[in-house]
C-alpha positions as MATLAB code, in Angstrom:
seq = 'XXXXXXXXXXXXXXXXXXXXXXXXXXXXXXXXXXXXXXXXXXXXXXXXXXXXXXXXXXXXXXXXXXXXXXXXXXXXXXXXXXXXXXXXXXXXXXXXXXXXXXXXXXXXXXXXXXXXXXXXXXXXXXXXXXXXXXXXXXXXXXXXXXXXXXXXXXXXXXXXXXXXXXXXXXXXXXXXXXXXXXXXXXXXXXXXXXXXXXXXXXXXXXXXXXXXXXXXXXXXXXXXXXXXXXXXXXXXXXXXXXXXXXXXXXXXXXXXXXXXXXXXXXXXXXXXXXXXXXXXXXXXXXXXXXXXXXXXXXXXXXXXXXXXXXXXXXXXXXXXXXXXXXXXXXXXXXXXXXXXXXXXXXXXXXXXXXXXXXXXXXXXXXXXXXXXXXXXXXXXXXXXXXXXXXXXXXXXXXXXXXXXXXXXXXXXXXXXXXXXXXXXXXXXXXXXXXXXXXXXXXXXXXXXXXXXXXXXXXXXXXXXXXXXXXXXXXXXXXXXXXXXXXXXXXXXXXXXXXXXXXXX';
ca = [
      67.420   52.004 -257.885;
      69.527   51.628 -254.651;
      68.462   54.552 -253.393;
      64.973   55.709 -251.496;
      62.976   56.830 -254.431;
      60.177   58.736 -252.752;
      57.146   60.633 -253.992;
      57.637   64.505 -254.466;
      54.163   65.120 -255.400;
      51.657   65.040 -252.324;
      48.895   62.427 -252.958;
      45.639   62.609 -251.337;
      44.681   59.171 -251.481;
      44.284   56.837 -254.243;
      41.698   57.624 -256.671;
      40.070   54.025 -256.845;
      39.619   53.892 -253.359;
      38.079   56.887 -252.331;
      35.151   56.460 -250.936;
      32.672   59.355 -252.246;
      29.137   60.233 -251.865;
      26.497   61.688 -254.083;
      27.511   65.423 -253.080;
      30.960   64.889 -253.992;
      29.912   63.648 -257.535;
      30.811   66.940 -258.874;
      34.071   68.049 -257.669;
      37.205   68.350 -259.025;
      39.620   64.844 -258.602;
      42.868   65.713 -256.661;
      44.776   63.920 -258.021;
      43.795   64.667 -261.413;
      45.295   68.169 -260.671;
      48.610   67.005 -260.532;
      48.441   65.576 -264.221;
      47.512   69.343 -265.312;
      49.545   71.323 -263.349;
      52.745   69.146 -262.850;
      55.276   67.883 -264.825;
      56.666   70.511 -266.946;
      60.368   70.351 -267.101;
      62.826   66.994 -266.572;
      63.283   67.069 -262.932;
      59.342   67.195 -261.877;
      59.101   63.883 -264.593;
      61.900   62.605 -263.144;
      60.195   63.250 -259.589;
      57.073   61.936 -260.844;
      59.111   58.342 -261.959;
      60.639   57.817 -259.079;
      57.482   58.150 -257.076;
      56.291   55.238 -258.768;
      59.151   52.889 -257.888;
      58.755   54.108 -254.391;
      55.712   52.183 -254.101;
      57.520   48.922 -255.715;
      59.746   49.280 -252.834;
      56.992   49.480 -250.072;
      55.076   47.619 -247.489;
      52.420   46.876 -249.778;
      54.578   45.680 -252.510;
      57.942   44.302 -252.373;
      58.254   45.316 -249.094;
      56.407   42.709 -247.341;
      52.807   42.067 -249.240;
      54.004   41.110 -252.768;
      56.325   38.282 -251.722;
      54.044   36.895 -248.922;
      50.862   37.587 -251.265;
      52.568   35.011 -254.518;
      53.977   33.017 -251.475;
      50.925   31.888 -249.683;
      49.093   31.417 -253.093;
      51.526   28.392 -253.882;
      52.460   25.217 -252.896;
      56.060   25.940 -251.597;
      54.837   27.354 -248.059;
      53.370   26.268 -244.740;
      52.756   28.520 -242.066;
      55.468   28.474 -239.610;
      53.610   28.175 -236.263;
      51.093   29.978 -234.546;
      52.670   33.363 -234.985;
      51.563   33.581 -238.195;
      48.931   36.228 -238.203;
      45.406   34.947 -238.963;
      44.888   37.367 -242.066;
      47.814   35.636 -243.595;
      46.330   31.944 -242.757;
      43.551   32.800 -244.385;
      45.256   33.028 -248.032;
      47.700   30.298 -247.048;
      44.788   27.849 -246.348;
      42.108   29.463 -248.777;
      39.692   30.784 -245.882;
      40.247   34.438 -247.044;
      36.904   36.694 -247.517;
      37.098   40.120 -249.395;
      38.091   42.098 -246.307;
      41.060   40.088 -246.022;
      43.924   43.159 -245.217;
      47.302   41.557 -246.682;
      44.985   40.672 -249.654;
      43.863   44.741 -249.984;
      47.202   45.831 -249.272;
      48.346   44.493 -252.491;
      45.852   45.092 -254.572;
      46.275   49.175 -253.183;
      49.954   48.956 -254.193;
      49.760   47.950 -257.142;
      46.867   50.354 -258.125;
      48.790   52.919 -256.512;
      51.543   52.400 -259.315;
      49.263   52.590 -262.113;
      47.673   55.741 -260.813;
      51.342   57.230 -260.226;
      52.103   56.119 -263.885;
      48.978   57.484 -265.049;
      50.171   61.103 -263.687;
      53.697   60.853 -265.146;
      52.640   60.011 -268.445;
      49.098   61.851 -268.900;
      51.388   64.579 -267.319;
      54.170   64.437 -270.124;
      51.620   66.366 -272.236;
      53.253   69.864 -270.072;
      56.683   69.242 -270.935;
      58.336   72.195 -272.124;
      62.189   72.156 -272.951;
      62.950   68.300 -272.213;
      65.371   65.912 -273.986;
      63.115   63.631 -276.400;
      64.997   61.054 -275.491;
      64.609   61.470 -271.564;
      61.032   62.364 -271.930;
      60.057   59.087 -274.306;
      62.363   56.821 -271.668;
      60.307   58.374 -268.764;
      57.017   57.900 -269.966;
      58.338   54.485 -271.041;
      59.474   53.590 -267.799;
      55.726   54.435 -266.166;
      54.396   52.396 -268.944;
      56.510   49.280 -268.350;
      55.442   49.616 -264.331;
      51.472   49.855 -265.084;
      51.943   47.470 -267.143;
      53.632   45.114 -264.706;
      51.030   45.878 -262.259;
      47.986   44.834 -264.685;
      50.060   41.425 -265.222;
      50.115   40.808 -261.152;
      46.644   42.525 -261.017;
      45.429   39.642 -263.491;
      47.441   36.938 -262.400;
      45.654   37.605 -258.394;
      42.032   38.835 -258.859;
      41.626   38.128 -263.281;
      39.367   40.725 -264.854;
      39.837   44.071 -262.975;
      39.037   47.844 -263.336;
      41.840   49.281 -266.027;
      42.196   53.174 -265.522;
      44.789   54.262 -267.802;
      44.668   58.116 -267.574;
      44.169   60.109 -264.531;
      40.586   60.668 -263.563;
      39.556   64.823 -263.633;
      36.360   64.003 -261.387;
      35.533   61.545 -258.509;
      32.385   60.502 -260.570;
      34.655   59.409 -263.232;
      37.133   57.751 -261.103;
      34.440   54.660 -260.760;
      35.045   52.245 -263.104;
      33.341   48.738 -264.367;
      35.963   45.442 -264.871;
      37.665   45.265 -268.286;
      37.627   42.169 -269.692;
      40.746   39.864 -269.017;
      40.959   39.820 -272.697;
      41.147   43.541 -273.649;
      43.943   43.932 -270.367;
      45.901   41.330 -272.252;
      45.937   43.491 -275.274;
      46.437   46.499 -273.420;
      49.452   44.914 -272.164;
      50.618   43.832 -274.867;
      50.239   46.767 -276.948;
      52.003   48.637 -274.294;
      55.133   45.919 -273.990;
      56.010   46.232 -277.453;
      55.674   49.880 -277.863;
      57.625   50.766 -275.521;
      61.087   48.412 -276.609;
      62.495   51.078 -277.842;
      62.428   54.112 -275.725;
      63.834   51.960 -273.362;
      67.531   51.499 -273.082;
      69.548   48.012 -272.635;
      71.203   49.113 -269.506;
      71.759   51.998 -266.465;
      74.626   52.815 -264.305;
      75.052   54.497 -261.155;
      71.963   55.839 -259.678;
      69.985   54.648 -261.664;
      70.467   50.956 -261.940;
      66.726   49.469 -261.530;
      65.020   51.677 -264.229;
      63.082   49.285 -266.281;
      65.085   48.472 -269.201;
      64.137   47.165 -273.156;
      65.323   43.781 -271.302;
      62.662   43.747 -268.804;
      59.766   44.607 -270.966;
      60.433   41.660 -273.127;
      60.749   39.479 -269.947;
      57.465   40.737 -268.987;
      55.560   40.425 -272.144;
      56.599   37.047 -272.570;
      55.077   36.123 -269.304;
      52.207   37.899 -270.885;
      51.970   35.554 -273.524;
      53.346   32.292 -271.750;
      50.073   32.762 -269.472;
      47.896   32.679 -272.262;
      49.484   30.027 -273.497;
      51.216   31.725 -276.694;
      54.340   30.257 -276.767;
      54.761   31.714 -280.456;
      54.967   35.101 -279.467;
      56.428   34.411 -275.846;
      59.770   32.740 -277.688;
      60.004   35.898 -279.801;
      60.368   38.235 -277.020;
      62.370   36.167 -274.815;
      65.237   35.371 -277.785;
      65.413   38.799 -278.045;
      66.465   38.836 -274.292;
      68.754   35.540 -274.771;
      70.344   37.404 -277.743;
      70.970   40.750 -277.104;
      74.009   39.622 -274.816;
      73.172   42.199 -271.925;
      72.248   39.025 -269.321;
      74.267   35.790 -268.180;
      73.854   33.656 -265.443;
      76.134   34.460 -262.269;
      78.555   31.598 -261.461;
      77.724   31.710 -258.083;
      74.063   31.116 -257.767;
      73.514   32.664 -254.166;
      75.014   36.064 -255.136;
      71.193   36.351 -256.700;
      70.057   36.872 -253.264;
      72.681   38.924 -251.366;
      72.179   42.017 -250.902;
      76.109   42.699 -251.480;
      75.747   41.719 -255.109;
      72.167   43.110 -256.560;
      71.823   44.599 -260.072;
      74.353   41.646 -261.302;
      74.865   40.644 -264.629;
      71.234   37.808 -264.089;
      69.144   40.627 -262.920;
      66.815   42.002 -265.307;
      63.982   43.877 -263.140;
      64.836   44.352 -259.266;
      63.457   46.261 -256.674;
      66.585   47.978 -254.835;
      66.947   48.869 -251.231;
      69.419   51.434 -249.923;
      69.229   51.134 -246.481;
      67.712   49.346 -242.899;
      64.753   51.633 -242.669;
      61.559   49.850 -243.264;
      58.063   51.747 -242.743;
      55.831   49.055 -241.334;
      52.598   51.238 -242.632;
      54.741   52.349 -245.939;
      53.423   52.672 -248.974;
      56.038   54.905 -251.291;
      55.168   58.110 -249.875;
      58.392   59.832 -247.968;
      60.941   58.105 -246.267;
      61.376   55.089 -244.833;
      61.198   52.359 -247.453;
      64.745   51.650 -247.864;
      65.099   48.727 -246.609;
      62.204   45.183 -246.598;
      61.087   42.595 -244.137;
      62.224   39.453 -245.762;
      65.064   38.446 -242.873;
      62.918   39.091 -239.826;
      59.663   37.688 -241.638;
      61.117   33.702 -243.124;
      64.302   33.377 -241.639;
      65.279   30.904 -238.570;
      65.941   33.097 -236.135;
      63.665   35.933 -237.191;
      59.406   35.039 -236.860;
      59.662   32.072 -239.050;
      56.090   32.993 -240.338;
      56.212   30.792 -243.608;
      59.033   28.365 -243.641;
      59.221   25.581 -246.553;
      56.479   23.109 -247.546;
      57.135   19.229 -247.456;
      57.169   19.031 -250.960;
      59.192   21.461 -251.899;
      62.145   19.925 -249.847;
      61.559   16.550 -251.129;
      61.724   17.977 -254.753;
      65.570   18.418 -254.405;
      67.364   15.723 -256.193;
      70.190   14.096 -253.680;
      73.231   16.687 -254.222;
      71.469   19.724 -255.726;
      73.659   23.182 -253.693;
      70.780   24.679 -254.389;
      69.013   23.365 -251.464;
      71.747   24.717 -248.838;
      71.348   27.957 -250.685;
      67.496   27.897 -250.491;
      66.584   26.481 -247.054;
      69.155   26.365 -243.987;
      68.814   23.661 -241.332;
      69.773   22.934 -237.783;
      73.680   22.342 -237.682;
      74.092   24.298 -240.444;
      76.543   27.365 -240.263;
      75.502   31.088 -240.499;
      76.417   35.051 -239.104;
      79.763   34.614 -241.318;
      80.457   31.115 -240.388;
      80.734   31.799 -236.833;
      77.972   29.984 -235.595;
      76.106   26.883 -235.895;
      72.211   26.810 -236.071;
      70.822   24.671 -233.436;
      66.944   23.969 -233.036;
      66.533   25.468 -230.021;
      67.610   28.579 -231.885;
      64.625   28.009 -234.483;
      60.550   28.584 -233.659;
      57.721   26.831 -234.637;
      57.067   23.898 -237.067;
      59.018   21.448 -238.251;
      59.309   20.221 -242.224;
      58.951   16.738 -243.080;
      62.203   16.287 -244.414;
      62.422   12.493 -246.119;
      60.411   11.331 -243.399;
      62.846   13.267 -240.970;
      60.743   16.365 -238.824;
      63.167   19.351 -239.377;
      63.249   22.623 -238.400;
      63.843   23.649 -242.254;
      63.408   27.227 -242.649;
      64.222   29.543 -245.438;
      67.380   30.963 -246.319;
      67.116   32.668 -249.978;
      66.581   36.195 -249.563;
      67.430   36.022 -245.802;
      70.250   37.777 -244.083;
      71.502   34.650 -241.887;
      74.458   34.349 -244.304;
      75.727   37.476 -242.369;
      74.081   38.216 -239.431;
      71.831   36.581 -236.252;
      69.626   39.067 -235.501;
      66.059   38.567 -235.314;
      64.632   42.265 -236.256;
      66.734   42.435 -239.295;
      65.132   44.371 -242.390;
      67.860   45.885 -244.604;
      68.356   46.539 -248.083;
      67.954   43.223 -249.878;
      67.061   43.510 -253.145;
      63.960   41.843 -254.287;
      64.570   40.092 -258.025;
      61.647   40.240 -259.758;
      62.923   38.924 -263.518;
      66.313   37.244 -263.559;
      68.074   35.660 -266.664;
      67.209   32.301 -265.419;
      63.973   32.224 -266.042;
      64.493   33.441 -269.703;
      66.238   30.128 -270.371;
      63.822   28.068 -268.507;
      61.018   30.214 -270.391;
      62.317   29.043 -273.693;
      62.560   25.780 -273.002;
      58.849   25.782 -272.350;
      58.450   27.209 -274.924;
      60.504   25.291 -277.207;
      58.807   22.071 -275.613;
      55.515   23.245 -275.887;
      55.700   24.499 -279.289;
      56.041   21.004 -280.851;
      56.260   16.966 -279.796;
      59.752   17.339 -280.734;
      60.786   20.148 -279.429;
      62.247   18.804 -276.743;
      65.363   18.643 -278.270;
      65.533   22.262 -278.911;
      64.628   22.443 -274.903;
      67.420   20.351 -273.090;
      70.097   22.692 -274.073;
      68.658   25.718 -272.261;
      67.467   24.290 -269.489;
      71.238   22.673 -268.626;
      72.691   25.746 -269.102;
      70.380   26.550 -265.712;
      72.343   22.996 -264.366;
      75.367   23.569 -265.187;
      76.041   26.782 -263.614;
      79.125   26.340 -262.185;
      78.307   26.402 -258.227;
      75.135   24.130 -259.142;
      77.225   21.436 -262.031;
      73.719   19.383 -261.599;
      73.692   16.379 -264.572;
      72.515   17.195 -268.017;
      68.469   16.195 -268.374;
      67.899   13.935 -270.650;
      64.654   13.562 -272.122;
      63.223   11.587 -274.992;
      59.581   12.539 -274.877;
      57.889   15.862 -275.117;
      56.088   14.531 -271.514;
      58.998   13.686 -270.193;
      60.671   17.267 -270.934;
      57.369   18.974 -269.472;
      58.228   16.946 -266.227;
      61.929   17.997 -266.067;
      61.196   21.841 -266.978;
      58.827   21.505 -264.166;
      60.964   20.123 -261.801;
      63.733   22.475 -262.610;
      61.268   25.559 -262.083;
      60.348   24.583 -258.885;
      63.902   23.757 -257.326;
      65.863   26.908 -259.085;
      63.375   29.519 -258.082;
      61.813   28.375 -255.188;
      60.717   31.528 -252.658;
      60.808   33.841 -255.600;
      57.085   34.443 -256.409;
      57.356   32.759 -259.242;
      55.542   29.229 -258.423;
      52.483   30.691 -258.206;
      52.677   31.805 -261.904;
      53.140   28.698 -263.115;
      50.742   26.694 -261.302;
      48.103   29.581 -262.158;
      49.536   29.490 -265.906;
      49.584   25.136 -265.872;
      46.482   25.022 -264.373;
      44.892   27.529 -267.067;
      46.344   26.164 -270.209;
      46.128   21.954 -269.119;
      49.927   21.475 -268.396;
      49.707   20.375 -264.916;
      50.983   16.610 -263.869;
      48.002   14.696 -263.414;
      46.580   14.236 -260.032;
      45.560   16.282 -257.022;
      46.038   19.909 -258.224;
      49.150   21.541 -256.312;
      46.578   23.738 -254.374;
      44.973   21.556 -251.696;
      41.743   23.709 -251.026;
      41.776   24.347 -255.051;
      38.474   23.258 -256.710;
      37.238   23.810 -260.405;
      35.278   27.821 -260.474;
      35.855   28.688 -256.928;
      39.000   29.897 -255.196;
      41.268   30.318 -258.527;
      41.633   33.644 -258.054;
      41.551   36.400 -255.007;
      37.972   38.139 -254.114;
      37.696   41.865 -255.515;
      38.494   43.864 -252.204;
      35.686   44.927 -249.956;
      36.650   48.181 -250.149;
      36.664   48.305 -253.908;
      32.875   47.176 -253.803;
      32.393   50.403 -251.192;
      34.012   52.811 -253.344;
      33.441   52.291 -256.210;
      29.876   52.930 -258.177;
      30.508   50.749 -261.440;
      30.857   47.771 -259.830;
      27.999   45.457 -258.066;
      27.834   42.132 -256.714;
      27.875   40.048 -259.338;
      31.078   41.431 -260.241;
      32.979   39.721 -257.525;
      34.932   36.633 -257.985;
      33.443   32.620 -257.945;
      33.603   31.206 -254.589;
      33.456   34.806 -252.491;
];
């Protein structure tokens, strides 16, 4: 929603990570108070809903952590120079230990959300007098976003403690991992359910409600990382069909922030304003606006700036590059300047053999402005129609040696968007359309936290290119996911060394 949805309901501290000792065993839970007591009529659920997108919106999350967390676990990034904090070079070059604090941060956010969605919808129990339609969209809605969480939760750190209701006690708030095969079904149980209490659309304020559109999208992710292609092509035809999405002709209006919640956008994070809380995470004011500009672009810190490869992946003529990356003596601030390298710190790319002061663009606000302390209200995509097409034409590849066929056509409607008009791929092999969908992926959403899904996905179900896995510190049972948080370990009792991750 583009506006600051902030928590009404004061939150002690997240029930996972308190730390608690043997006295406390006994007393009441907080935060399981506000489950009980809360919730009763449509504006405290409505309260309680938009508390949970607060924390998509903050420093932990889409604010800062989530994009630099998916970032720095792909190949598409390379630190930017020696202002990159060392915390950060640690996950970017695979030195990271379980105290790592950009690591924690996300893994609070996103447990934050599920204990926020836990309240709303063990809460919905007290609701006296509300709309059954409101009520079953609400508790929908805080569905969808635990949901989401568990798939980013599993996707970082694999099997992982799964609350799903709101603990009464502290003693019960400790809980052992759930297997990653019982979150899967969890999350896939959930995903369907919840289609259809969910409606196709919003308006006004509250554009960036999950929708029936983004719950597909997300369960087909689901499935496409356990390599169910089956099930993923169900759910995502229902997104291709239902007519709600196209692609925008103008592929850089995905990453303005004068032109978010357009027609490809099927699950953003909205920002209202230039307010960013550098500590933030959802509670009160002051996450309106995220760190993206004054993070990655030119003239801001330049932290992470392109990888080598990524650059080179471009074929000769491909607008999306100038979208993506911007370059010295290229134009920004309106047109009214011209970037020079003296204006740019740090590293250089190796640009076809060329050192370049490449730096990122997408999601930046050079396009408009030169400042270097710019954090504004940028919208962060999370799901966007593109991806559906280039979803089924995995799928459709993957689902048979001829199915590449079936493939082509979706993947050049991604070409042939009218400010990309990139030639038709033409494939004649089931390999050969694995390659192409592979290229495509990396070149159309490049910087969009999606890379390090597929590599994580590829590398799980055998679809990688052969060779030197993408990940250069990668080896096989070590390092393939994040270590369980140190903190986790200190607070809480179900969990004990041997539950932490190969390689930590």
């Amino acid at each position: 929603m583009k506006r600051n949805l902030f928590s009404k309901i004061s939150i002690a501290s997240f029930v996972l990570l308190m730390a608690c000792s043997e006295s406390l065993l006994d007393k009441t839970n907080p935060n399981g108070d506000v489950a009980t007591t809360f919730y009763s009529n449509a504006d405290q659920l409505t309260q309680g809903i938009n508390s949970v997108y607060a924390v998509l919106q903050s420093y932990d999350l889409a604010g800062r952590e989530f994009f630099f967390n998916h970032d720095m676990r792909s190949d598409d990034v390379q630190t930017g120079g020696g202002q990159l904090e060392a915390a950060r070079f640690q996950i970017l070059n695979g030195s990271l230990n379980s105290a790592n604090p950009v690591m924690t941060a996300s893994w609070t956010g996103y447990y934050t959300v599920v204990l926020r969605a836990n309240q709303v919808i063990d809460g919905s129990a007290n609701a006296k007098n509300v709309d059954a339609t409101l009520l079953n969209r609400i508790v929908a809605e805080a569905r969808f976003l635990r949901a989401w969480a568990y798939s980013d939760l599993t996707l970082f750190w694999g099997s992982v403690p799964m609350p799903i209701h709101v603990a009464n006690t502290l003693a019960s708030a400790s809980l052992p991992k759930t297997s990653l095969a019982d979150i899967n079904t969890f999350m896939i149980s959930e995903l369907s359910a919840i289609q259809g209490d969910l409606p196709a659309s919003y308006s006004g304020a509250d554009l960036g409600r999950a929708t029936k559109g983004a719950a597909q999208a997300v369960l087909a992710r689901v499935y496409m990382t356990q390599g169910d292609y089956a099930n993923a092509k169900t759910e995502l035809l229902k997104v291709y069909n239902s007519g709600t999405y196209s692609l925008m002709p103008q592929y850089f209006d995905n990453f303005k922030e004068e032109t978010g919640f357009n027609k490809e956008s099927i699950f953003e994070v909205g920002y209202n304003n230039t307010n960013f809380n550098w500590n933030g995470t959802g509670d009160g004011f002051g996450n309106e606006g995220n760190a993206r500009t004054q993070e990655y672009s030119a003239v801001g810190w330049r932290n992470l700036i392109p990888s080598d490869g990524l650059v080179n992946e471009y074929e000769a003529g491909d607008p999306r590059f100038a979208a993506t990356f911007i370059k010295p003596g290229d134009t920004f601030n309106n047109g009214t300047q011209v970037l020079l390298a003296s204006d740019v710190q740090g590293n250089t790319v190796n640009y076809h053999g060329v050192p370049t002061k490449i730096s990122w663009n997408k999601y930046t606000a050079e396009y408009k402005t030169n400042s270097t302390f710019y954090t504004g209200p940028m919208n962060m995509r999370i799901i966007r129609y593109a991806e559906i097409l280039a979803n089924l034409a995995e799928c459709e590849n993957e689902l048979s040696a001829s199915g590449f066929t079936a493939a082509a056509p979706y993947l050049n409607l991604i070409r042939s968007r009218p400010s990309v008009n990139m030639p038709p791929v033409v494939a004649v092999s089931q390999a050969q359309m694995r390659t192409a969908i592979q290229h495509e992926r990396r070149v159309e959403f490049a910087g969009e936290q999606i890379r390090n899904r597929d590599i994580l996905r590829w590398r799980k179900n055998g679809k990688l290119p052969a060779g030197p896995d993408p990940i250069s510190y990668f080896t096989p049972n070590k390092f393939e996911l994040f270590p369980i948080p140190q903190q986790e370990f200190a607070s809480n009792g179900a969990l004990t060394s041997s539950d932490q991750n190969p390689g930590y």
